[in-house]
C-alpha positions in Angstrom: -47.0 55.7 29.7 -47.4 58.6 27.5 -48.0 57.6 24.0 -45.1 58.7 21.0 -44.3 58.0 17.7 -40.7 56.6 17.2 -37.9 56.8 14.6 -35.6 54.7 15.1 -31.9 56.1 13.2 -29.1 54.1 12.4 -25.8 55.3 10.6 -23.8 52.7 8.9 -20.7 51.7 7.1 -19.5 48.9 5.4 -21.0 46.8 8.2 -24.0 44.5 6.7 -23.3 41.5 9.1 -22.9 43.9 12.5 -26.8 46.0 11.3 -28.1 43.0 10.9 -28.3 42.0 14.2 -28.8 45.4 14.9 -31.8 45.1 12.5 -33.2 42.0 14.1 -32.9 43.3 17.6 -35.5 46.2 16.4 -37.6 43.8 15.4 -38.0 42.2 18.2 -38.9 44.9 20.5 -42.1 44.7 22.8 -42.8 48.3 21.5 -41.9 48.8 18.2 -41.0 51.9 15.9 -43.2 53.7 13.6 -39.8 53.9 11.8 -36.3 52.8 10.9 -33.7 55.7 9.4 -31.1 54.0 7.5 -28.4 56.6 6.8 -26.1 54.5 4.6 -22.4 55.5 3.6 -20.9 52.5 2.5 -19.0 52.2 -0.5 -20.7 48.6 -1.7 -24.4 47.4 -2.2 -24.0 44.9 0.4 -26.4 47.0 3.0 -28.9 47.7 0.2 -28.9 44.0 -0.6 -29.5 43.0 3.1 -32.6 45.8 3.5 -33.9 44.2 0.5 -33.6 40.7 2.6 -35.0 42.2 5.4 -38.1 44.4 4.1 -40.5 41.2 4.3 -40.0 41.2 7.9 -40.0 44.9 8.4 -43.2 45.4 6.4 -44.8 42.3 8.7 -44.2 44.5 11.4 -45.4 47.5 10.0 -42.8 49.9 10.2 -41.8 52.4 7.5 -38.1 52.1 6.1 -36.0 54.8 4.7 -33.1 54.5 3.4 -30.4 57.6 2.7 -26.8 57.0 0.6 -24.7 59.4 1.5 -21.1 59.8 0.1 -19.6 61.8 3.1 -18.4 59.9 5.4 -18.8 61.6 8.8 -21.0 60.6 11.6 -22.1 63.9 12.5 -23.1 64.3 9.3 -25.3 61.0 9.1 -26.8 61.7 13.0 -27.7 65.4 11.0 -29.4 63.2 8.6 -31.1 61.1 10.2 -32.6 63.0 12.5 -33.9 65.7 9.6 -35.7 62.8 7.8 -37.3 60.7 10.9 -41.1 61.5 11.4 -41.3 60.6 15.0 -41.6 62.5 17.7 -39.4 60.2 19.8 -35.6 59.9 17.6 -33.4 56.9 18.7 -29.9 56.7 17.8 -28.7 53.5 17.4 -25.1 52.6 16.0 -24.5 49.7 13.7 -22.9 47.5 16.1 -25.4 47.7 18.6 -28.0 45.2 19.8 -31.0 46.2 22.2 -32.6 44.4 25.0 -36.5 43.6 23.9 -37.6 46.0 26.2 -35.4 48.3 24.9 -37.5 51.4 23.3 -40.1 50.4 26.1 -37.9 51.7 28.5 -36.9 54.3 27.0 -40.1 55.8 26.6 -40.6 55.1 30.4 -38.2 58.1 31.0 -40.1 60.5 28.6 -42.9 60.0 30.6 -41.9 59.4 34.3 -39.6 62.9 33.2 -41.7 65.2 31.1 -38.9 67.9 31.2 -36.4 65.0 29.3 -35.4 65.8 26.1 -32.5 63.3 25.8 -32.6 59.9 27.1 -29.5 57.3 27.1 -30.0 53.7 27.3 -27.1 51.1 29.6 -24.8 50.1 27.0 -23.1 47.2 27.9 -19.1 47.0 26.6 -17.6 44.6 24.5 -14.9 47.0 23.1 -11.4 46.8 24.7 -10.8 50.0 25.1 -13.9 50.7 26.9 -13.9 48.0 28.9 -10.2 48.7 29.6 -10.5 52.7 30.7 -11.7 51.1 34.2 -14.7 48.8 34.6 -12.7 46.3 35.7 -9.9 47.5 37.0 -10.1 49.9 40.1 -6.1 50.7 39.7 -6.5 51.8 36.1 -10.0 54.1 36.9 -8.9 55.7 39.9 -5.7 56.8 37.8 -7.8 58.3 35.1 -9.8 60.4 38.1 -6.7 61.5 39.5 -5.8 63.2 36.3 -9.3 64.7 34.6 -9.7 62.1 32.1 -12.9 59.9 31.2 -13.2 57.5 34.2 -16.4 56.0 35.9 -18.7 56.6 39.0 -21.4 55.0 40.4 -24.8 56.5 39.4 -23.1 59.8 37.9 -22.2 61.3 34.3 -21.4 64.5 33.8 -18.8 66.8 31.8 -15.2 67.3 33.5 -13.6 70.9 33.5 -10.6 69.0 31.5 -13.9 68.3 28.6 -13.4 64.4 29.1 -16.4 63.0 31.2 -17.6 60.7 33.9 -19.3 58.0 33.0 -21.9 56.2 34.8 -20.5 52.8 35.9 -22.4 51.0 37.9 -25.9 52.6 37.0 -28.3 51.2 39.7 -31.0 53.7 38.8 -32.5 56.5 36.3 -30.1 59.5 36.8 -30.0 63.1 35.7 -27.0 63.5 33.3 -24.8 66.4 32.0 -23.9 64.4 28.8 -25.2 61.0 27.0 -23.7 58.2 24.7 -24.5 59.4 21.1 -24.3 56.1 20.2 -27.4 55.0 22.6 -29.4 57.8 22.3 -32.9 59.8 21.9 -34.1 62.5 21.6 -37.5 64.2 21.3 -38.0 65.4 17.5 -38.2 69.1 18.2 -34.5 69.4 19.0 -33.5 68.9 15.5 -35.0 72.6 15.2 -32.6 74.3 17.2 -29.3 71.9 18.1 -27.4 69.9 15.5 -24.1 68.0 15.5 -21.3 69.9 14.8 -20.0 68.5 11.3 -16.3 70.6 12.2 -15.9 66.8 14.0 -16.3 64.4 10.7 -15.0 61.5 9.6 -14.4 59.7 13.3 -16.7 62.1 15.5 -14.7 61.8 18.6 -16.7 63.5 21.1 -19.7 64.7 19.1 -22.2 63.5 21.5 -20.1 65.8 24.4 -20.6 69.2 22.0 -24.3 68.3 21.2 -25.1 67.6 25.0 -23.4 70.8 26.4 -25.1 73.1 24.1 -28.7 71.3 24.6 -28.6 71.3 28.5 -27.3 75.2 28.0 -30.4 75.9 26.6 -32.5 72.9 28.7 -31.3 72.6 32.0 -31.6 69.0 33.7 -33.2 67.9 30.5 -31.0 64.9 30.2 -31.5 61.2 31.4 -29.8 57.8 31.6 -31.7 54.7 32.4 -30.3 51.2 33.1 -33.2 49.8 32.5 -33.2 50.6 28.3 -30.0 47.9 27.6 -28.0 47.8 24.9 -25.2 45.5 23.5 -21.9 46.6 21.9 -20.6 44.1 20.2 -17.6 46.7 18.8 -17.2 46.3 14.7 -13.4 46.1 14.2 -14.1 47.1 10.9 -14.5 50.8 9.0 -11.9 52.3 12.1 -9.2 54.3 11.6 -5.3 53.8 12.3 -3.2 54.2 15.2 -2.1 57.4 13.7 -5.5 59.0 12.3 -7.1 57.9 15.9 -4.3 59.8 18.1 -4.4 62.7 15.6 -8.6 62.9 15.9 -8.9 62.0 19.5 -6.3 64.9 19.9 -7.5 67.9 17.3 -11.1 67.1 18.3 -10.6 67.3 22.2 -8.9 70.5 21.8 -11.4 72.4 19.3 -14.6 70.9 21.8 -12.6 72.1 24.9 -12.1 75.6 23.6 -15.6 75.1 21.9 -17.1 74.6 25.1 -15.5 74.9 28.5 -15.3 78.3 30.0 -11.5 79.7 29.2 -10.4 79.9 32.8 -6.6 79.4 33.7 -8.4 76.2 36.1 -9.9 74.6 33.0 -6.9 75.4 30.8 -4.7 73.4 33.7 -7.3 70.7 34.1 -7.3 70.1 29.6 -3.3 70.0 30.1 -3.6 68.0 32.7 -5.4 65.4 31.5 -3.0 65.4 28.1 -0.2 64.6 30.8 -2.3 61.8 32.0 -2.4 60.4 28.4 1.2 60.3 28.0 1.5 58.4 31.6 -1.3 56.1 30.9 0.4 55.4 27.3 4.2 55.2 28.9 3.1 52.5 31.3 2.7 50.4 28.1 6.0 50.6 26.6 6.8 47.0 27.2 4.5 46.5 24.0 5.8 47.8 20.5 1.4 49.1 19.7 2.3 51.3 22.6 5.7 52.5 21.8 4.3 53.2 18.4 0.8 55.1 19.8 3.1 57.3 22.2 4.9 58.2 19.1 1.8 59.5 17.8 0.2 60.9 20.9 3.6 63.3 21.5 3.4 64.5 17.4 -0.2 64.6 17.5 0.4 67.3 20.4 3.2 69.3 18.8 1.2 69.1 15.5 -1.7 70.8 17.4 0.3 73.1 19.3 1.6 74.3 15.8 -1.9 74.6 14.1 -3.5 76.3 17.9 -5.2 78.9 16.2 -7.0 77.0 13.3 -7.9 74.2 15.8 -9.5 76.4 18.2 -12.1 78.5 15.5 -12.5 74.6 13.6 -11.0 76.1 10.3 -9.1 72.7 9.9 -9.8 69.6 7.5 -7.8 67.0 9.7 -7.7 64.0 6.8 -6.3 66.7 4.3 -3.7 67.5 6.8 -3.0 64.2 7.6 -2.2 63.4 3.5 -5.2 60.1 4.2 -8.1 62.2 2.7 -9.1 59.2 1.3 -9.2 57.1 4.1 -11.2 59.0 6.0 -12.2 57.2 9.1 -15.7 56.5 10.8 -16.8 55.2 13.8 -19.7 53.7 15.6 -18.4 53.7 19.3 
């Protein structure tokens, strides 16, 4: 295999037990990384504390640590961070409830040089979230009803964006595919992007769909440039902690989905059915529920997140919107590592 320098770049909140393990898993890789990235946004010394624990181990290792506090909570923000400060030419994104298979980076870098025109690479990341888990990896019923109206679902050995902007996910993954978007969450990049392509910081707080806006406008610039390997595994053991409500997630999933669909699907009448579409879905998907007082509550939310966005269209669309302020719950501003 071709020979690269890694940084390895991990945003975190208010999670010290979950980037621990994270931590741990890096150090246990068969190839290791010239570097970790902590981008650090908690509002306690706990994560400090526990890199202070862990730098023996680190050192033994020889990798470099650096560690950024940053008040702003926004993932976006902390993936813009993180991959301005790494020094390698390979970046890894990892989030901070995320364990990886030994082999892990080893694999990864198996891509960059079986594929020299990859600038992207995604690793398998096995669920542990509900909701995840839930969309359709185990039931057939519940997937093929999400295909059948635009939203995220799963295929077999394909991921690419949907004219609706939700995406198909690769589920099973029996080999290294070609891919029109990857997991932020589990992913690389080589260094050099970081001069041209950044995460759009319009999605903070809870980046719903940041990795979707990032991958359209790289493969619009790099055609076929992106990869996803089951071979590179990853664990996510989903933090219940540092997520936002049942009203600040409908709200975000919502505003966010709108401003990347008008960001960057082509404005045909087709897509514009597809996006609506696909918000009908939602509320069928959510109705089906109603026999459970979370999802009487969340279609509450899902129909005023829609009329709130269909009143505040225009600002949505050009990303001249602070959601949180709107929302009166600036500060709880939500985060996420999916």
């Amino acid at each position: 295999m071709m020979k690269y320098t890694i940084s390895v770049v991990i945003p975190t909140l208010n999670r010290p037990e979950h980037l621990d393990r994270t931590l741990r898993s890096i150090l246990e890789q068969t190839k290791s990384p010239e570097e970790i990235v902590i981008v650090d946004q908690s509002d306690d010394n706990r994560t400090k504390d526990l890199l202070i624990e862990r730098m023996p181990a680190i050192e033994m290792k020889k990798i470099v640590l650096k560690y950024i506090w940053v008040k702003e909570r926004s993932i976006s923000h902390a993936r813009n961070l993180g991959m301005s400060a790494a020094a390698g030419e390979i970046v890894i994104f990892v989030d901070d409830d995320i364990a990886l298979d030994k082999k892990y980076i080893s694999e990864i870098l198996r891509v960059y040089s079986d594929h020299p025109s990859a600038f992207g690479v995604q690793g398998c990341l096995v669920e542990k979230s509900p909701y995840w888990r839930g969309i359709g990896t185990k039931s057939i019923l519940l997937n093929s009803i999400r295909k059948a109206f635009l939203m995220t679902h799963w295929e077999k050995d394909k991921q690419t964006l949907l004219p609706s902007g939700d995406e198909v996910g690769a589920y099973p993954l029996t080999k290294t595919i070609g891919a029109g978007v990857i997991n932020a969450g589990v992913s690389s990049f080589k260094k050099e992007v970081a001069k041209h392509f950044h995460y759009d910081e319009n999605l903070g707080g809870y980046s719903w769909g940041e990795d979707i806006d990032f991958s359209v406008h790289l493969t619009r610039y790099y055609p076929k440039s992106l990869y996803v390997t089951p071979f590179a595994i990853a664990i996510h053991d989903y933090a219940l902690s540092s997520r936002p409500t049942n009203k600040q997630f409908c709200y975000i999933v919502t505003a966010y989905e709108l401003y990347s669909f008008c960001k960057n699907i082509p404005p045909s009448p087709r897509n514009w059915m597809a996006y609506f579409w696909k918000c009908c879905g939602n509320i069928v998907l959510t109705s089906l529920g109603l026999h459970r007082r979370v999802n009487r509550v969340r279609l509450f939310y899902v129909l005023q997140s829609y009329l709130w966005a269909l009143y505040h269209f225009g600002r949505l669309k050009s990303g001249g919107f602070d959601l949180y302020k709107e929302l009166g719950e600036r500060a709880r501003v939500p985060y996420r590592t999916d």
